[in-house]
C-alpha positions as CSV (number, residue, x, y, z in Angstrom):
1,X,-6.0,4.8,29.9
2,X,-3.6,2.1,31.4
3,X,0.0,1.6,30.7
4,X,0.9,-2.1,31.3
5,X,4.4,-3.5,32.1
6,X,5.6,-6.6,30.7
7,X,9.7,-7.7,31.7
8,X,10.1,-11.5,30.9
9,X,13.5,-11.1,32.9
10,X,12.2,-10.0,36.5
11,X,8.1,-9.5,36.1
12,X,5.6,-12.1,37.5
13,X,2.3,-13.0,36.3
14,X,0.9,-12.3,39.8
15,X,1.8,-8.9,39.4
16,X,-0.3,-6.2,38.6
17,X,1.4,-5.1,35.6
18,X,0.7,-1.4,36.0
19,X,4.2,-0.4,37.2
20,X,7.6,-0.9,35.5
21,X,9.2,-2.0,39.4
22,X,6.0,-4.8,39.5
23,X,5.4,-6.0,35.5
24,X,4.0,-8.6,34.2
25,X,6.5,-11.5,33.0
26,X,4.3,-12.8,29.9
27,X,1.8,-12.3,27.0
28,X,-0.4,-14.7,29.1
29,X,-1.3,-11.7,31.5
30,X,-1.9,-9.3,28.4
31,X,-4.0,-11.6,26.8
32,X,-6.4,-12.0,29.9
33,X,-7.1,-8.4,30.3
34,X,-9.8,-6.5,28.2
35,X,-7.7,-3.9,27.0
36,X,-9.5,-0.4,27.0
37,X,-9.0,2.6,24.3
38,X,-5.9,4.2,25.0
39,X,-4.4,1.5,27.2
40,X,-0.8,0.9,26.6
41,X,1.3,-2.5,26.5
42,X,4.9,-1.6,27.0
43,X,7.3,-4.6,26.7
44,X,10.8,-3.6,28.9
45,X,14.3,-3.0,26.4
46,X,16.5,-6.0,26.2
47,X,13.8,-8.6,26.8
48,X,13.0,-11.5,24.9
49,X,9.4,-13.4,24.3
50,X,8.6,-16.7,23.0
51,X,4.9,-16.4,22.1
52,X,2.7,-14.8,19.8
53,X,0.9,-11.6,21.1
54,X,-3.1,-12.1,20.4
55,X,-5.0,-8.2,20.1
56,X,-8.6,-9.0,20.8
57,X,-9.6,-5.7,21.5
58,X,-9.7,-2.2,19.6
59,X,-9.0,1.5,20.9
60,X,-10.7,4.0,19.3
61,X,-9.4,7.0,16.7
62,X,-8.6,9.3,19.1
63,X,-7.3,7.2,21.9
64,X,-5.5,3.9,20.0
65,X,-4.3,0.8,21.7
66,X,-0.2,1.0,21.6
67,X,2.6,-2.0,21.8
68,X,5.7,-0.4,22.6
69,X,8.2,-0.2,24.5
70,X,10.2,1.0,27.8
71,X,13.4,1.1,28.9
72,X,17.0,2.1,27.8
73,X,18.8,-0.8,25.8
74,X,18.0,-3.0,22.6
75,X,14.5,-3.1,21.2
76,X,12.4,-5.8,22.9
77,X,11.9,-9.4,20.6
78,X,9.5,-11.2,19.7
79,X,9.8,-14.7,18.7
80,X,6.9,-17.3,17.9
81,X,6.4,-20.8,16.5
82,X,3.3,-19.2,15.0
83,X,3.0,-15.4,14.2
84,X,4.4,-12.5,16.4
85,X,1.1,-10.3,16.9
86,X,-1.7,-11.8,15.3
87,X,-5.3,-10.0,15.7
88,X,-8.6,-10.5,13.8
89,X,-11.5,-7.6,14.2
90,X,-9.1,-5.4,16.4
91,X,-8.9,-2.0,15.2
92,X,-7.0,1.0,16.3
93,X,-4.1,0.0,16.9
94,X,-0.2,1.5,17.0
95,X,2.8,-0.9,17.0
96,X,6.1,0.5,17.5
97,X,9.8,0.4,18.6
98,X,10.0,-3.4,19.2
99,X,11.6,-6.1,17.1
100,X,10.3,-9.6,15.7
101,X,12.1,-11.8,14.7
102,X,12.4,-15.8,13.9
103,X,8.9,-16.0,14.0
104,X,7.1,-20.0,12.3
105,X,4.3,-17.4,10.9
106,X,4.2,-13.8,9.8
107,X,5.5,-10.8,12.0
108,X,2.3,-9.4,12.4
109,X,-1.0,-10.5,11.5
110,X,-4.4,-8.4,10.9
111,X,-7.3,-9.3,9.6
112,X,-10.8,-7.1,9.1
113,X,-8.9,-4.6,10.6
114,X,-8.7,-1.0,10.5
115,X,-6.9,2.1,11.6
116,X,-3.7,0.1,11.7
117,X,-0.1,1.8,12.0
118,X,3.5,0.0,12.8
119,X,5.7,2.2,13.0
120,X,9.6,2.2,14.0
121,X,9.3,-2.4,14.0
122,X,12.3,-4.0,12.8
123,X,11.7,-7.3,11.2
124,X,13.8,-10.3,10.4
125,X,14.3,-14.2,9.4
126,X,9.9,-14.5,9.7
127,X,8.5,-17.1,7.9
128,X,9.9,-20.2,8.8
129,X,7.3,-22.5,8.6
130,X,4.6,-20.5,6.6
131,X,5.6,-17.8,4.5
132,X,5.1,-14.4,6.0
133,X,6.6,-10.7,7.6
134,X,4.1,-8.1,7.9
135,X,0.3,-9.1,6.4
136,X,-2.7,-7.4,6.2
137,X,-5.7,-8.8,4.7
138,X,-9.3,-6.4,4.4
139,X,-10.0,-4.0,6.2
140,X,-8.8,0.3,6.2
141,X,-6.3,2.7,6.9
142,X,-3.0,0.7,7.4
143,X,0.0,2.8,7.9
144,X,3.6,1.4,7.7
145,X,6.7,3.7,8.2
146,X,10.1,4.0,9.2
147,X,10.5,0.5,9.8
148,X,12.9,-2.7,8.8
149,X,12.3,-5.3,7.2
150,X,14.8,-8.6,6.1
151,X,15.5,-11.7,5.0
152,X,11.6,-13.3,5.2
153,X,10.1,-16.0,3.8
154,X,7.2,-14.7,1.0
155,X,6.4,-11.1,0.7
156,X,8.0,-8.6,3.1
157,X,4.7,-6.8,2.6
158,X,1.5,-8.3,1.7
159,X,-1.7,-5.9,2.0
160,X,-4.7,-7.4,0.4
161,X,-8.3,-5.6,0.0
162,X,-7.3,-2.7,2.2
163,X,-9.0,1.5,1.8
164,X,-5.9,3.3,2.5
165,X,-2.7,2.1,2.5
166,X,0.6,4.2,3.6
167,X,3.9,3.2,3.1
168,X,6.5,6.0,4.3
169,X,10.2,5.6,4.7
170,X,10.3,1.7,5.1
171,X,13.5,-0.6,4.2
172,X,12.5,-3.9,2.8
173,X,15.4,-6.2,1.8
174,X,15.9,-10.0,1.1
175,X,12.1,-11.4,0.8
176,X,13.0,-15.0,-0.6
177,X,10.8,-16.6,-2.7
178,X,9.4,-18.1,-6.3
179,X,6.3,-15.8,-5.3
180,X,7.9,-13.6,-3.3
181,X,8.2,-9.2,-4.1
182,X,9.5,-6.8,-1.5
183,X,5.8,-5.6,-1.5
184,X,2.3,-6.7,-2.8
185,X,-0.7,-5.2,-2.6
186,X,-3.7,-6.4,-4.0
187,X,-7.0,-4.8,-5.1
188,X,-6.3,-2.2,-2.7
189,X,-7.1,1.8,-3.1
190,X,-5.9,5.3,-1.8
191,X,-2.3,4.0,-1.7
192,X,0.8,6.2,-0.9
193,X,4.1,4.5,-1.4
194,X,6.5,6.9,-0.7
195,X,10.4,7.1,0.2
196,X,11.4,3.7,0.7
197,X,14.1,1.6,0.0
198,X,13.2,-1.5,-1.5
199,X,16.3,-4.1,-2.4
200,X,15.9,-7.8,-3.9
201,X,19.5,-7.9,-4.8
202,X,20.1,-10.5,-1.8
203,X,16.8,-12.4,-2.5
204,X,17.0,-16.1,-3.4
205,X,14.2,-17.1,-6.5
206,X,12.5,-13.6,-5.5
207,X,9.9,-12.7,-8.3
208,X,9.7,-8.7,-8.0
209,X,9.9,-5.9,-5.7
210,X,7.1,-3.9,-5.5
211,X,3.9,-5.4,-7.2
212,X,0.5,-3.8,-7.1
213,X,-2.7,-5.9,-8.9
214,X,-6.0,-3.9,-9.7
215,X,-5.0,-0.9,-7.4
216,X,-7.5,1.9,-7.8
217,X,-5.9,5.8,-6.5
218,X,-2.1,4.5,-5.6
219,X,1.2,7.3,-5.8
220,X,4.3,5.6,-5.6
221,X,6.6,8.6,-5.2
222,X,10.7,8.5,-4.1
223,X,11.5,5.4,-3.8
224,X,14.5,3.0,-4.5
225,X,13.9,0.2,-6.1
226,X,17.2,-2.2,-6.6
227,X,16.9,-6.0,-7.8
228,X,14.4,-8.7,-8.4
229,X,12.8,-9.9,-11.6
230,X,11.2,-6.8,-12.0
231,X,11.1,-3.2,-10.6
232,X,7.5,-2.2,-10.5
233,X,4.3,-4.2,-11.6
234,X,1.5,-2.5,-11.4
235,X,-1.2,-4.0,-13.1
236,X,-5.2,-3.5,-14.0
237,X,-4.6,-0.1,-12.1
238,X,-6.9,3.4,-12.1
239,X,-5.9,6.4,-11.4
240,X,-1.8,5.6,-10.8
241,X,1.1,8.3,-10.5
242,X,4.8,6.4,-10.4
243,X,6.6,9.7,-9.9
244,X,10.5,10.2,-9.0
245,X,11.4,6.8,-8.4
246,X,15.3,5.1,-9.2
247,X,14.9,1.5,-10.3
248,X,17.4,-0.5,-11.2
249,X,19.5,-3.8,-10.9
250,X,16.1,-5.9,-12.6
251,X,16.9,-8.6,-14.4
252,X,16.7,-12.8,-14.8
253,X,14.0,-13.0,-17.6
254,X,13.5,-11.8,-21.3
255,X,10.8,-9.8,-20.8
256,X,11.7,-7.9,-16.9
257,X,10.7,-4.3,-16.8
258,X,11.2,-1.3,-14.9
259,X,8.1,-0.6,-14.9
260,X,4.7,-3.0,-16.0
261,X,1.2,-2.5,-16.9
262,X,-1.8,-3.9,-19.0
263,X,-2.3,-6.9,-17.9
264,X,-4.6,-8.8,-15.5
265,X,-7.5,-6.3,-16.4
266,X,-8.2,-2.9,-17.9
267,X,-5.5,-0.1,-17.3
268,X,-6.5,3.6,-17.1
269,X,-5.3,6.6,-16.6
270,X,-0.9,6.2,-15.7
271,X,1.2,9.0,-14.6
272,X,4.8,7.6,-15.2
273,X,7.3,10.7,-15.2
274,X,10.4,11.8,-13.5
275,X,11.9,8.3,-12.9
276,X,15.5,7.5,-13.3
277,X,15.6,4.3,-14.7
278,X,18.4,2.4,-15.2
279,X,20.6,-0.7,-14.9
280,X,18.4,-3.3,-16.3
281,X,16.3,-5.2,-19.5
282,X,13.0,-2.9,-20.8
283,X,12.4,0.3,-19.3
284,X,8.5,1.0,-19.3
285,X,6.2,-2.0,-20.5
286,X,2.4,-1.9,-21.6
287,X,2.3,-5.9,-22.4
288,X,0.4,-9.2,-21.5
289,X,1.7,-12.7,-20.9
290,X,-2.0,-13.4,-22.7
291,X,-4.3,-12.5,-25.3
292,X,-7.0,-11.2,-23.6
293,X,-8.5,-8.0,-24.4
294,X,-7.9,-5.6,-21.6
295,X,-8.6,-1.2,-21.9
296,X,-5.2,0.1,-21.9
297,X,-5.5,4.2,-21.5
298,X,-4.8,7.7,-20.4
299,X,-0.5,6.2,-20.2
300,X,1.4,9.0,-20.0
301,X,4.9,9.0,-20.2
302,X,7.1,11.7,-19.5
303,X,10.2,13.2,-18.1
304,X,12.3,9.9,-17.6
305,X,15.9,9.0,-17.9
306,X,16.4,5.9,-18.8
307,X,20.1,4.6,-19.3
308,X,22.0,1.3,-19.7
309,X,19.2,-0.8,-20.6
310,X,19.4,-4.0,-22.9
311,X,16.1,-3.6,-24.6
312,X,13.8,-0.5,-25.5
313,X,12.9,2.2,-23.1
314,X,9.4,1.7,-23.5
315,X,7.6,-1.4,-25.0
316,X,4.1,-1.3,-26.5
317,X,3.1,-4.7,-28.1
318,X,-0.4,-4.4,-27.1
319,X,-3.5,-2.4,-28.1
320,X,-3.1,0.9,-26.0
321,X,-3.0,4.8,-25.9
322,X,-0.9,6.7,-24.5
323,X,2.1,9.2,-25.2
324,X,5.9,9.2,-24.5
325,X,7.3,12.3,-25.0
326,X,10.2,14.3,-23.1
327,X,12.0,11.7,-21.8
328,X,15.7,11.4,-22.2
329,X,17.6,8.2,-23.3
330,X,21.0,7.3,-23.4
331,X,22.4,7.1,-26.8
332,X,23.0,3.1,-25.8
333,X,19.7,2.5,-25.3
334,X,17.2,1.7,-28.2
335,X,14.3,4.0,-27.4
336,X,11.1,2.3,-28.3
337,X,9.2,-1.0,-29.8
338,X,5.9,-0.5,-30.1
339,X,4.0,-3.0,-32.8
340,X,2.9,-2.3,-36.2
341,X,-0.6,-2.3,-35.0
342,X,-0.5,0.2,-32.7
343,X,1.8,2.1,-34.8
344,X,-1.0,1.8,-37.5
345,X,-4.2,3.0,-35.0
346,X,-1.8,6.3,-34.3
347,X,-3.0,5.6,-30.4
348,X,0.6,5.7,-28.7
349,X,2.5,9.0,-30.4
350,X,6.2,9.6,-29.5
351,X,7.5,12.7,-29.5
352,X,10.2,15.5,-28.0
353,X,12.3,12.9,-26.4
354,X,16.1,13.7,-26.2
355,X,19.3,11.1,-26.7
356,X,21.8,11.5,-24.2
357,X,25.0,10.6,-26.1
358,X,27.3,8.7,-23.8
359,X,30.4,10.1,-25.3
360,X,29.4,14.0,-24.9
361,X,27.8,13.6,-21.4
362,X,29.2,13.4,-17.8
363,X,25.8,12.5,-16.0
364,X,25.4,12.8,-12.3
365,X,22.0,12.3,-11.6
366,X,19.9,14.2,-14.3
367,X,18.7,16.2,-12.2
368,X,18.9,18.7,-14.6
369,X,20.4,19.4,-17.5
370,X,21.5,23.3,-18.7
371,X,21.8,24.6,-22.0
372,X,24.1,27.5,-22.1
373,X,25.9,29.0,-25.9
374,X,25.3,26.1,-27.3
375,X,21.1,25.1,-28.9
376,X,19.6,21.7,-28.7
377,X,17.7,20.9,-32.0
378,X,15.3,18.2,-31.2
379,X,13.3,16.2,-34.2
380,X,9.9,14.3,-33.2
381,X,10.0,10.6,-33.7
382,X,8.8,10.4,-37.0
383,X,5.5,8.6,-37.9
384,X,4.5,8.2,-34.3
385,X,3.8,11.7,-33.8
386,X,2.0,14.5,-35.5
387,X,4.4,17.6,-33.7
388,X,6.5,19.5,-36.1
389,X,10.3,19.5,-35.3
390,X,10.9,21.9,-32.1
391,X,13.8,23.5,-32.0
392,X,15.2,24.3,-28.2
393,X,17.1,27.3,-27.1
394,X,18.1,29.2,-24.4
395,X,15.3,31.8,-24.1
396,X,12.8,29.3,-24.3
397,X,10.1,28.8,-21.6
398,X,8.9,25.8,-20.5
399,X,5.8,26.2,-21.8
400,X,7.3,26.9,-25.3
401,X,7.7,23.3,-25.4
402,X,5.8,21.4,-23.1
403,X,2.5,23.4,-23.6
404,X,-0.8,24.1,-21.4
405,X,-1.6,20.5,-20.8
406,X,1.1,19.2,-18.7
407,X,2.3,21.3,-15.3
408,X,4.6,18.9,-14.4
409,X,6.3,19.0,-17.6
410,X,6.3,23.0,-18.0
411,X,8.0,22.6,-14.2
412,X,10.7,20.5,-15.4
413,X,11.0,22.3,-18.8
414,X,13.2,24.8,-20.3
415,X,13.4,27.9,-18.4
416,X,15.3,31.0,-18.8
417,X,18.1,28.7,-20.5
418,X,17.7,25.7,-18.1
419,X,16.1,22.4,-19.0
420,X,15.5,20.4,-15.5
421,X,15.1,17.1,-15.2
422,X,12.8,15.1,-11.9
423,X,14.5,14.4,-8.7
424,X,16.2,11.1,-9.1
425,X,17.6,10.0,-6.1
426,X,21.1,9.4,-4.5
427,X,21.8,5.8,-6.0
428,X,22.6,7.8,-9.3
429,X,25.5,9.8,-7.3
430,X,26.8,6.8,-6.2
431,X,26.8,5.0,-9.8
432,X,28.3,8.3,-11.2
433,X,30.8,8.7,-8.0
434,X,29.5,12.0,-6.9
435,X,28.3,13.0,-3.2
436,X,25.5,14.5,-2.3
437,X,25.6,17.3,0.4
438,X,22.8,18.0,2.7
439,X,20.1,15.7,1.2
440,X,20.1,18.2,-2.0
441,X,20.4,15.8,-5.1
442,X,20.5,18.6,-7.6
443,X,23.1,18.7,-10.3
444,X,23.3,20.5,-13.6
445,X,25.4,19.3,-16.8
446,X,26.8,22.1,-18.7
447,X,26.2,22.1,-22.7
448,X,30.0,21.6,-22.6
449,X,29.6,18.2,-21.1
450,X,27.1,17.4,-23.8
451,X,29.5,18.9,-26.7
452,X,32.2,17.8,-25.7
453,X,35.6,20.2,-24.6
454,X,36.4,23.4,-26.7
455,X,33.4,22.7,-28.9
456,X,31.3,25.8,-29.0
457,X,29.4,24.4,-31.3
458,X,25.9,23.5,-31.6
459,X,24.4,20.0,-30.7
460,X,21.9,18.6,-32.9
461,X,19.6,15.9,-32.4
462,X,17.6,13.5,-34.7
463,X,16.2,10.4,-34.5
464,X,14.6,8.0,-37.5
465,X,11.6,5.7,-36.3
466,X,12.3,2.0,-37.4
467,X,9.9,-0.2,-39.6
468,X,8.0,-0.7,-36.8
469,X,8.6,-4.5,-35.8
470,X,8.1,-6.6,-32.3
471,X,10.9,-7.7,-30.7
472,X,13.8,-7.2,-33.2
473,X,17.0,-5.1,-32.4
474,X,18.2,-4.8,-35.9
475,X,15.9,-2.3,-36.7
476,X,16.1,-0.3,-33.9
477,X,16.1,4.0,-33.9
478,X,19.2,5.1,-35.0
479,X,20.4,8.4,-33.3
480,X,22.9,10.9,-34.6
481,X,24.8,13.5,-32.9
482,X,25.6,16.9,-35.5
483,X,28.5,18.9,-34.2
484,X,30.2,21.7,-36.0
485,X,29.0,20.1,-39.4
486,X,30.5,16.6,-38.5
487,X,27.9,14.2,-38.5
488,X,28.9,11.5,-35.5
């Protein structure tokens, strides 16, 4: 296990590269050693290099090849006509603290890799002449956390055909682009996306942010998601939890979604719950830009806030089943359009969800939402569902209303007077100019705030299911507001 010096300031080639008072001065030396598991390649702080980094050898699991760095001062940079580190058949590798930058190709490279993780790499202005940032085609086990990444050419991250792809605490921003997202991943599996921030707000022509085609096993967990033409696309999935998530800002087309699925081949089995939602044109989407016949099942929709949205919370205008039930919508917001047919097969009930009036409510994040004196009376959708009205009160469980099936529901459910809502993230405090203390995002709404001051009266809610049509707003649920006998 060798640790290898390179310093393009004061190094030589004729070095031996093995101290940091006699390093190497270029990528030329790296390149013409076999590099043995464990070996390290440690470029010096402050330094610049103007080539692309070729990894033709692999380290093993336990004892991984590392690029990294030494030094006290500025991240070391990378800059390349072609790509920054490009590597084909190298596996077990580690990449971290260095930066890349203004690089013709991608950032970094990999292909038929495996047992891949960059970590702590700050990215920027790649893709000059061929679109690029970080890119790994086939291969296993690629990890990606706690780095930067901005203002590329073409996806910030493309992973394509990849067993095991980790995502943790990243910042991806500005990927420009007709085709461009923040992240794509493409028939990929065992995916974990989890506490980034993702923003397209600064993108010019970007197409999405985080876009994920035929995945198979994927969580996509805590994330922000801000801009682009959509916020999540995740289509012809199986097997697909999008939990906790804020997603917002979405817009530029007709039919842009928070969330998509059911097209591009057969969708089963969707966790969508405890998502804030907000800021942008349909909320969840269960569509298809064709008329192929796809499986759409197992959708399950639950435990959402959706607010300030110009079309429905959830769209269903293709042949699916599913359920959406226990979400809360703003009183603004219509909150469905599903088509007559599937209205007709009974295959997508909706049920228990709860309007938010605008007027009545001071919302911070939604985190949760607690019924004191006051009852919430909560009427199923009517026609889509086969429940019986529920009434909600303060000594209810959460089980009382959720029921056996659903754990994450019963968790965020009444309880001894409380009805919690997910964690939403801190991008709702900000919107609602509240701070968050300590990282704890948890904030309750009194049934006064709901009410509305010196009330003490109950709140009731009901909501009338349309003649079920496609795409009109005319027709849209009406929701009503009972308080102390006056009908608002």
């Amino acid at each position: 296990m060798t640790v290898y010096y390179v310093n393009s300031a004061t190094g030589s080639n004729t070095n031996a590269g093995t101290s940091a008072d006699a390093p190497f001065a270029s990528f030329w030396a790296v390149e013409n050693l076999k590099l043995q598991p464990g070996d390290s390649v440690l470029l010096a702080a402050g330094t610049v290099y103007n080539d692309q980094l070729d990894l033709k050898y692999s380290g093993t699991v336990d004892a991984p090849i590392t690029i990294g760095s030494y030094g006290v001062g500025d991240a070391p940079v990378i800059h390349s006509p072609n790509d920054g580190i490009h590597s084909l058949y190298a596996s077990n590798i580690v990449i971290e603290n260095i930066k890349i930058s203004d690089t013709g190709g991608a950032a970094i490279y990999g292909g038929y890799v495996s047992n891949w993780t960059v970590r702590n790499v700050e990215v920027d202005h790649t893709g000059l002449t061929k679109s690029g940032s970080i890119t790994f085609r086939t291969g296993s086990n690629i990890t990606i956390e706690n780095s930067t990444i901005n203002d590329v050419n073409g996806d910030g991250i493309w992973i394509e055909k990849i067993k095991g792809v980790t995502l943790l605490n990243n910042t991806v921003t500005n990927a420009h682009g007709t085709a461009a997202d923040a992240v794509q991943l493409n028939d990929s599996s065992n995916i974990v996306i989890s506490g980034n921030y993702f923003d397209q707000t600064g993108a010019v022509t970007p197409k999405g942010v985080l876009t994920l085609v035929r995945p198979v096993d994927a969580v996509i967990e805590g994330n922000t998601i801000i801009g682009g033409g959509f916020g999540i696309s995740a289509q012809a999935g199986t097997n697909i939890a999008i939990l906790d998530n804020d997603i917002s800002g979405y817009g530029g087309y007709s039919w842009s979604y928070a969330v998509g699925l059911g097209d591009s081949g057969d969708t089963r089995n969707y966790d969508i719950s405890g998502n804030y939602i907000h800021d942008g044109v349909w909320g969840v989407s269960v569509s298809s830009a064709g008329t192929a016949t796809y499986v759409r099942e197992g959708i399950d929709i639950y435990g959402n806030l959706f607010d300030d949205l110009t079309q429905a919370a959830l769209k269903v205008d293709r042949p699916a089943s599913g359920s959406f039930h226990d979400n809360f919508i703003a009183s603004d917001v219509t909150p469905y359009n599903i088509s007559p047919t599937v209205i007709a097969a009974g295959t997508f009930p909706v049920s228990d969800n709860t309007t938010i009036e605008e007027g009545f409510t001071t919302l911070a994040s939604a985190d949760s939402l607690v019924t004191t004196d006051a009852s919430v009376s909560h009427m199923c959708d009517a026609g889509l569902t086969s429940h019986d009205g529920i009434n909600l009160t303060s000594d209810q469980t959460a089980s009382d209303k959720a029921g056996p099936q659903n754990d994450l529901v019963r968790e965020n459910g009444v309880s001894d007077g409380t009805l919690l809502l997910r964690h939403f993230g801190e991008p709702a405090f900000e919107k609602h100019g509240l701070t968050p203390g300590n990282g704890d995002h948890g904030v309750t709404i009194e049934a006064a705030d709901l009410a509305g001051p010196e009330s003490g009266g109950g709140i009731s809610h009901n909501e009338t299911a349309p003649v079920p049509l496609h795409h009109a707003e005319a027709d849209a649920p009406t929701s009503s507001i009972l308080q102390d006998s006056l009908l608002h």
